[in-house]
Structures are given as structure tokens and as C-alpha cells.
C-alpha positions as CSV (number, residue, x, y, z in Angstrom):
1,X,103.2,106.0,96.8
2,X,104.1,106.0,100.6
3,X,104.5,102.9,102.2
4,X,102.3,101.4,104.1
5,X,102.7,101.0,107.4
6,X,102.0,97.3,109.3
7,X,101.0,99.2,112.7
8,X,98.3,100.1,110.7
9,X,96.0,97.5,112.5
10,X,94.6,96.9,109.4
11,X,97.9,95.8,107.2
12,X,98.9,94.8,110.2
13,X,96.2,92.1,110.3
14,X,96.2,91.6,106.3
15,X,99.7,90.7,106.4
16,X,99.6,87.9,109.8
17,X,95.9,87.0,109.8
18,X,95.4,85.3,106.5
19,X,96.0,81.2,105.5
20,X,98.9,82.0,102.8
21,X,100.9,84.1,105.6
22,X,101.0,81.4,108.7
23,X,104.4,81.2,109.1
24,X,104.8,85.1,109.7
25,X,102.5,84.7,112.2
26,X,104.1,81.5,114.0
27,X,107.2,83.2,113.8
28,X,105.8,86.6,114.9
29,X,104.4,84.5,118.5
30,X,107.6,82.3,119.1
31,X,109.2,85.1,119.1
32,X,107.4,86.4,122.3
33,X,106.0,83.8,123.9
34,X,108.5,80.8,126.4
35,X,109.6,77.5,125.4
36,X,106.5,75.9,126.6
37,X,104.6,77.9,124.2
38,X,106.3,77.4,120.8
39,X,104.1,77.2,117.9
40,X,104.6,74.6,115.2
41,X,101.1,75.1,113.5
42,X,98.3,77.3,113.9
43,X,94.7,77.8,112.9
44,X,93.2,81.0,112.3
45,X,90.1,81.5,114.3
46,X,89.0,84.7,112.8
47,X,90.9,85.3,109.0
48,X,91.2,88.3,107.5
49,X,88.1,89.4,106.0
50,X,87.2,92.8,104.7
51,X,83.7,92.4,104.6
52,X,83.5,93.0,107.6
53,X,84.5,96.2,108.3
54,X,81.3,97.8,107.7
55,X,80.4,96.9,110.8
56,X,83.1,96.2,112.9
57,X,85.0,98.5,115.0
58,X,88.9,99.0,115.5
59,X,88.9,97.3,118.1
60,X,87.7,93.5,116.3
61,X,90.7,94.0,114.0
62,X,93.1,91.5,115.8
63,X,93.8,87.9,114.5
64,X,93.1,84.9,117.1
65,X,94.5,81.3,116.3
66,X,94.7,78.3,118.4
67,X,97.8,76.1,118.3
68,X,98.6,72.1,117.7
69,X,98.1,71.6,121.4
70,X,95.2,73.7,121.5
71,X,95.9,77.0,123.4
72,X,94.7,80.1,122.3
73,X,96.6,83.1,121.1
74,X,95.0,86.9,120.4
75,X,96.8,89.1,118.8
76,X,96.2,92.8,118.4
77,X,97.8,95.9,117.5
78,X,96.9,98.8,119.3
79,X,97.1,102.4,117.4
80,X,95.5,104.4,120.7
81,X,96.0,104.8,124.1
82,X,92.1,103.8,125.3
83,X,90.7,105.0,128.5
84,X,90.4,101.7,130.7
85,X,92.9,99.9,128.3
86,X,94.6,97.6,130.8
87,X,90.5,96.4,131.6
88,X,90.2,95.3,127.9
89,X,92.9,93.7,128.0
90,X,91.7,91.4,130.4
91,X,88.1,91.0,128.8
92,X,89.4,90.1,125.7
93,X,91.3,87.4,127.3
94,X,88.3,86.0,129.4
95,X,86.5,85.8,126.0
96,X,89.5,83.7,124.6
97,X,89.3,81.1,127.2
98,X,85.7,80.6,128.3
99,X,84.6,80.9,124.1
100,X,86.5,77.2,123.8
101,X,84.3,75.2,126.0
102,X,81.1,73.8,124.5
103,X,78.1,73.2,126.0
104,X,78.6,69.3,127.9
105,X,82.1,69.7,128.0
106,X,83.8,69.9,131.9
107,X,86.5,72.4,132.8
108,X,89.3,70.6,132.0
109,X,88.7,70.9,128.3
110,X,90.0,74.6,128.8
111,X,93.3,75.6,127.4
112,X,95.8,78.2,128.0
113,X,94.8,81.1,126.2
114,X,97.5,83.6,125.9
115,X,96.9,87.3,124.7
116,X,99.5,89.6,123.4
117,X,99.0,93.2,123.0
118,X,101.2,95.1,120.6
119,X,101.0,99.0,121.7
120,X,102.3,102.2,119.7
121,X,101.8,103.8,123.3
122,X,103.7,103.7,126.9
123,X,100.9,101.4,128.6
124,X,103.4,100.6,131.7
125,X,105.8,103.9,132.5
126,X,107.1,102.0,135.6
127,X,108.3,99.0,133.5
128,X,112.0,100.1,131.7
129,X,111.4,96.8,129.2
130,X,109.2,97.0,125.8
131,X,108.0,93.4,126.0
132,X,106.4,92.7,129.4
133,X,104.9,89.4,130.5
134,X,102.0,89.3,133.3
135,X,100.6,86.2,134.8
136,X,98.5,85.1,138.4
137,X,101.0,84.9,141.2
138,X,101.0,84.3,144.9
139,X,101.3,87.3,146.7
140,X,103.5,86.7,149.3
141,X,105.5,84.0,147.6
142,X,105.5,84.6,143.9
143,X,104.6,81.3,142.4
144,X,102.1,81.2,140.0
145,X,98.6,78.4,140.7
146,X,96.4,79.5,137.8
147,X,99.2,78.8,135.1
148,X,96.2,79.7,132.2
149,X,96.6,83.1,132.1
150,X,99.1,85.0,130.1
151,X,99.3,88.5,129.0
152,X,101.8,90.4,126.9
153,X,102.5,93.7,126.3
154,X,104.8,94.9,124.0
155,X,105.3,98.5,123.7
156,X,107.1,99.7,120.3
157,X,108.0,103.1,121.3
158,X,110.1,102.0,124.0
159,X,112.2,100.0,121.0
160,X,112.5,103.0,119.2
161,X,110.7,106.8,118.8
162,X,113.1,108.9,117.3
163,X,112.3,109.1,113.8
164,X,115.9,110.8,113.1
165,X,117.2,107.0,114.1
166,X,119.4,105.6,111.4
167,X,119.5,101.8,110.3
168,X,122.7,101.6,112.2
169,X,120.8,102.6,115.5
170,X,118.3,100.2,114.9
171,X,120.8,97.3,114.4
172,X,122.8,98.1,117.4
173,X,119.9,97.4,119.5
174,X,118.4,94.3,117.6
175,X,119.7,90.8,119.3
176,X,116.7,88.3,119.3
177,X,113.6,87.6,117.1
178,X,111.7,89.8,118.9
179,X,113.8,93.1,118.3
180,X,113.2,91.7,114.7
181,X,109.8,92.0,114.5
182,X,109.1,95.1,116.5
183,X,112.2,96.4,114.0
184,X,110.0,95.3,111.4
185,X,107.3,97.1,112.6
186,X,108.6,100.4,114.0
187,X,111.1,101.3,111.3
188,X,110.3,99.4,108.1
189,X,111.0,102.3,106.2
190,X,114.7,102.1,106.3
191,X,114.4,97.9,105.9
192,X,114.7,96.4,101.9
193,X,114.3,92.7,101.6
194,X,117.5,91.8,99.8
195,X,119.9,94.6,101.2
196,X,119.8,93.7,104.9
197,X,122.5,93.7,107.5
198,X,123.3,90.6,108.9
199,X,121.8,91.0,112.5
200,X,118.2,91.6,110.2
201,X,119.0,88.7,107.5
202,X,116.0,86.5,108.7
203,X,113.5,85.0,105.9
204,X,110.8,85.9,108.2
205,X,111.5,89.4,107.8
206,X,112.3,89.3,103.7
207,X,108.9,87.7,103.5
208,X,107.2,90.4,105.8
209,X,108.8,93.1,104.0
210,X,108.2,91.9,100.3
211,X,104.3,91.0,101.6
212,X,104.3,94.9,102.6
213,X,105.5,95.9,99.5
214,X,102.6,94.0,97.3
215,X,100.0,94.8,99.9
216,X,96.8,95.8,97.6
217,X,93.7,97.6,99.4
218,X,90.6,97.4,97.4
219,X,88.9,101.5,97.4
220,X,87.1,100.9,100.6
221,X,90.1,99.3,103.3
222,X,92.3,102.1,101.5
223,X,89.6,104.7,103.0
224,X,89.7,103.1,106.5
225,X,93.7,102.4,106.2
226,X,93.9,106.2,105.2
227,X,91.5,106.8,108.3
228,X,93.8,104.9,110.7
229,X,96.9,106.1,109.8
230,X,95.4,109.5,110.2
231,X,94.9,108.9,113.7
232,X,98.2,107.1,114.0
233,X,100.0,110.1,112.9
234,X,98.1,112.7,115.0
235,X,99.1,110.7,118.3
236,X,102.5,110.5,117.2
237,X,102.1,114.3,117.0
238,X,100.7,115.0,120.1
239,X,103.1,112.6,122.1
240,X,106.0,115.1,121.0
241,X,104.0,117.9,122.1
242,X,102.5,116.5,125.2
243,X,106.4,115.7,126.1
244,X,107.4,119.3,125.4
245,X,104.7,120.3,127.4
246,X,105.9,117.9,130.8
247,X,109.2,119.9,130.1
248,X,108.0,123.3,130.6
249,X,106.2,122.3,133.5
250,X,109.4,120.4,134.8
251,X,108.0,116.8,134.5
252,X,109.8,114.3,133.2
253,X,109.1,113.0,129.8
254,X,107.0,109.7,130.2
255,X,104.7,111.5,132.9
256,X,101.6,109.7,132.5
257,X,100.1,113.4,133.2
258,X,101.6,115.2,130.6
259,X,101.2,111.9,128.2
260,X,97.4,111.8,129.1
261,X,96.8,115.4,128.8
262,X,98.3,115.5,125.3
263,X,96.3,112.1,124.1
264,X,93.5,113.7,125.0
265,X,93.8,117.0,123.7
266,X,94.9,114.8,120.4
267,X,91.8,112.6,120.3
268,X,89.3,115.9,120.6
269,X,91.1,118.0,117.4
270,X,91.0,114.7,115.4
271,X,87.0,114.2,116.5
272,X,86.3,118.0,115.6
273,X,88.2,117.8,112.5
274,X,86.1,114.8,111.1
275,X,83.2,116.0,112.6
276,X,83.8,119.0,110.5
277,X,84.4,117.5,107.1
278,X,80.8,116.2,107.4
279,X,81.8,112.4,108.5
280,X,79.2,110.4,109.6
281,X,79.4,109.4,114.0
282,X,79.4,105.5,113.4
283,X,82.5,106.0,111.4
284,X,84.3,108.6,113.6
285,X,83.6,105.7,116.5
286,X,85.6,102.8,114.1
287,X,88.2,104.8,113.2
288,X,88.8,106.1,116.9
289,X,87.4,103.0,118.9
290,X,85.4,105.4,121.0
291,X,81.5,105.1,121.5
292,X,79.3,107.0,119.8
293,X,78.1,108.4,122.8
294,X,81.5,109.4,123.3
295,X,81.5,111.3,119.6
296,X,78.8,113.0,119.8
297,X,80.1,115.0,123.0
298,X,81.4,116.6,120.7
299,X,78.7,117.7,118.6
């Protein structure tokens, strides 16, 4: 059987949002976020838990903790590039800080809350770097006053997104725990626990790699994993196409106009297709995070 892949945001969350896997998590934000941030412990705020994808939608499948001195961390692994994506971004960190303070308590019972947005998209075609860090600056002067927000991207494809890459290309380009990770989870296909080379000989990693390799779905998160990676695989897809495209029209791969004009074309033939095999709108609208106003444009 083919294995499963953790930007899935479904393994992905099975594998760093549950108790007995807390140290793959810690690991997984020290290895983004400063000094001043390191995590010794966390506490999961919302654990894995598959009852609830009934009625949750792709979007809910991230995994929030909240540290020994209290800040706040969201994590979430993006599969598509959504309309208005750099907007939800920052909604989803506004619900992260004001959801801590209870009713009584004053403002300075607020903690830094810190998102981090893993992306198997170019979010940022301006920025050269995969892992980008954003806060509240002064304009003219560049110091930062409101010191509470934090935003991370991270954006795998600009690590690697030639699948003809060998284990040797990978390694040349890993050199901190971060390359690990996103190694881990753009290319852990050519990754086995006990043969690997000594830039990628972290226990972190063996233990991510052997969790992947358990990694049981019950009948109903295989069907939505299968789902996902379905929709994974078709953006991949229409990525290459939609750079072939910029080519014949002389733009330079990365465009954001031939990269938006494929996505989209991408997102439509995946709708239809699903549509067509008799699938119901509610699920279309998990699987693709769209609304299902949105799907049944399509009708």
C-alpha cells in the first residue's frame, strides 16, 4: 500500500495533534519559532478526534496548543491555495488570542498567540525564503510595539518540487531542524527510519517516520484521507501545467497569473468530477474548503 503522506492535513494532524506524540509537535514549533519562543511543554487545545469530521470542514483540521508560559500556537497544514488566504490567516489568529480571555479577566491576561501556516502552495512569490516570519512594525522605523502578533508561513514547495529530486539533493539542502521537518514532509518517500544520512539522523524524525508507517485510518478518515489526497494530487498537477502554460505565454514560472489561472482551472475539473460521481455538495465543500454556495456554481 502507498504511503501515506503527512501533508495530508489529516495524517498530518493524526501524527502532531494527539497526547502520545507531544514531542513531535514541540520539536516540529522550536524548530520555527525564535529563542524567546521555545517550547518545553505543551497542551493540546483541540486533540485529534475523528468524530468530528462529520461535520467539520478542512479547514478545522489544524492542532492549537498553548505552552508552559501560556502563549498560544495554531498550527495548520494547508493543501489549497484559497481565495482570500492571507485574510484567514489573520482571522484565525484573532480567534487564538481574544478566545483566551474570560469573562472578568483585564487585558493583560492576553498572551502571545503565534500562528504558523504550513502551505503546499507559493503564498508569497516576492519572498525568495520558504519560511517567512510577519509581525506589527513601525512604518517608518521598523520596530515592532504590538510584540503579540506572530505569523509564519512556511511554503514546502519552495524547499523542494521536483519529484525527480534524489535523497542526495535533499541532504545537500538540509542544515537546521527546520529543513528537517519540511524534508520530512515534502519527500518522506525516499526517508527510512534506521537508514538515514547523517545530516537527517534526528530522533525526531525516526519517530515521525515510524509513526507514518503504523498510521491506521479507521473506513471513514481513509475515505476523507483518499478525498484529500485526491485534491492534493490534482493541484500538484495543475501547478506543472499552469507553469507550462506562463512559458508559452513568456511569463515566468511563479507568475501569480499563470499560477492562479491553473488553480483555478484545477479546482473546477475536481468539483465536476465529484459532482459527477454522484457526491453529495456538503462533502465536495469539506474536502475542497469551498462553500457550498461556491459548489453548487457548478451544478
Amino acid at each position: 500500500m502507498e504511503k501515506i503522506s503527512p501533508r495530508v492535513d489529516l495524517a498530518f494532524k493524526k501524527i502532531f495533534g494527539v497526547e502520545e506524540n507531544k514531542d513531535l509537535l514541540i520539536s516540529l514549533i522550536n524548530s520555527i519559532v525564535g529563542t524567546e519562543d521555545q517550547v518545553k511543554e505543551v497542551t493540546l487545545l483541540n486533540p485529534y478526534n475523528p468524530k468530528n469530521f462529520k461535520q467539520d470542514k478542512l479547514s478545522i483540521l489544524d492542532v492549537k496548543a498553548t505552552n508552559q508560559d501560556g502563549k498560544r500556537f495554531n498550527i495548520e497544514i494547508q493543501i489549497s491555495d484559497e481565495a482570500d488566504y492571507d485574510k484567514r490567516a489573520l482571522y484565525y489568529w484573532a480567534k487564538l488570542y481574544t478566545e483566551q480571555l474570560k469573562v472578568a479577566q483585564d487585558y493583560s491576561a492576553l498572551s502571545k498567540a503565534i500562528g504558523i501556516h504550513i502551505l503546499n502552495f507559493t503564498s508569497i512569490p516576492q519572498a525568495k525564503n520558504y519560511h517567512n516570519v510577519f509581525h506589527i512594525t513601525e512604518k517608518e522605523n521598523g520596530f515592532a510595539y504590538f510584540k503579540d502578533l506572530e505569523l509564519h508561513t512556511i511554503e514546502l514547495n519552495k524547499f523542494t518540487s521536483d519529484s525527480s529530486e534524489e535523497l542526495k539533493d535533499i541532504v545537500a539542502k538540509t542544515r537546521t531542524a527546520l529543513d528537517i521537518w519540511v524534508a520530512f514532509l515534502t519527500r518522506h518517500d525516499l526517508l527510512t527510519a534506521d537508514r538515514l544520512p547523517k545530516e537527517l539522523d534526528d530522533k525526531n524524525l525516526k519517530k515521525a517516520l515510524h509513526v507514518l508507517d503504523v498510521l491506521n485510518f479507521s473506513k471513514e478518515e481513509r475515505e476523507l484521507y483518499e478525498d484529500h489526497l485526491k485534491w492534493l494530487r490534482i493541484e500538484a498537477n495543475t501547478l506543472k501545467k499552469a507553469a507550462a502554460e506562463a512559458l508559452a505565454e513568456g511569463i515566468s514560472i511563479g507568475e501569480a497569473r499563470g499560477i492562479e489561472k491553473g488553480i483555478e482551472k484545477g479546482k473546477s475539473e475536481l468539483i465536476k468530477m465529484m459532482l459527477n460521481q454522484g457526491n453529495p455538495v456538503d462533502k465536495i465543500a469539506k474536502i475542497t474548503g469551498l462553500s457550498i454556495t461556491e459548489i453548487k456554481k457548478f451544478i
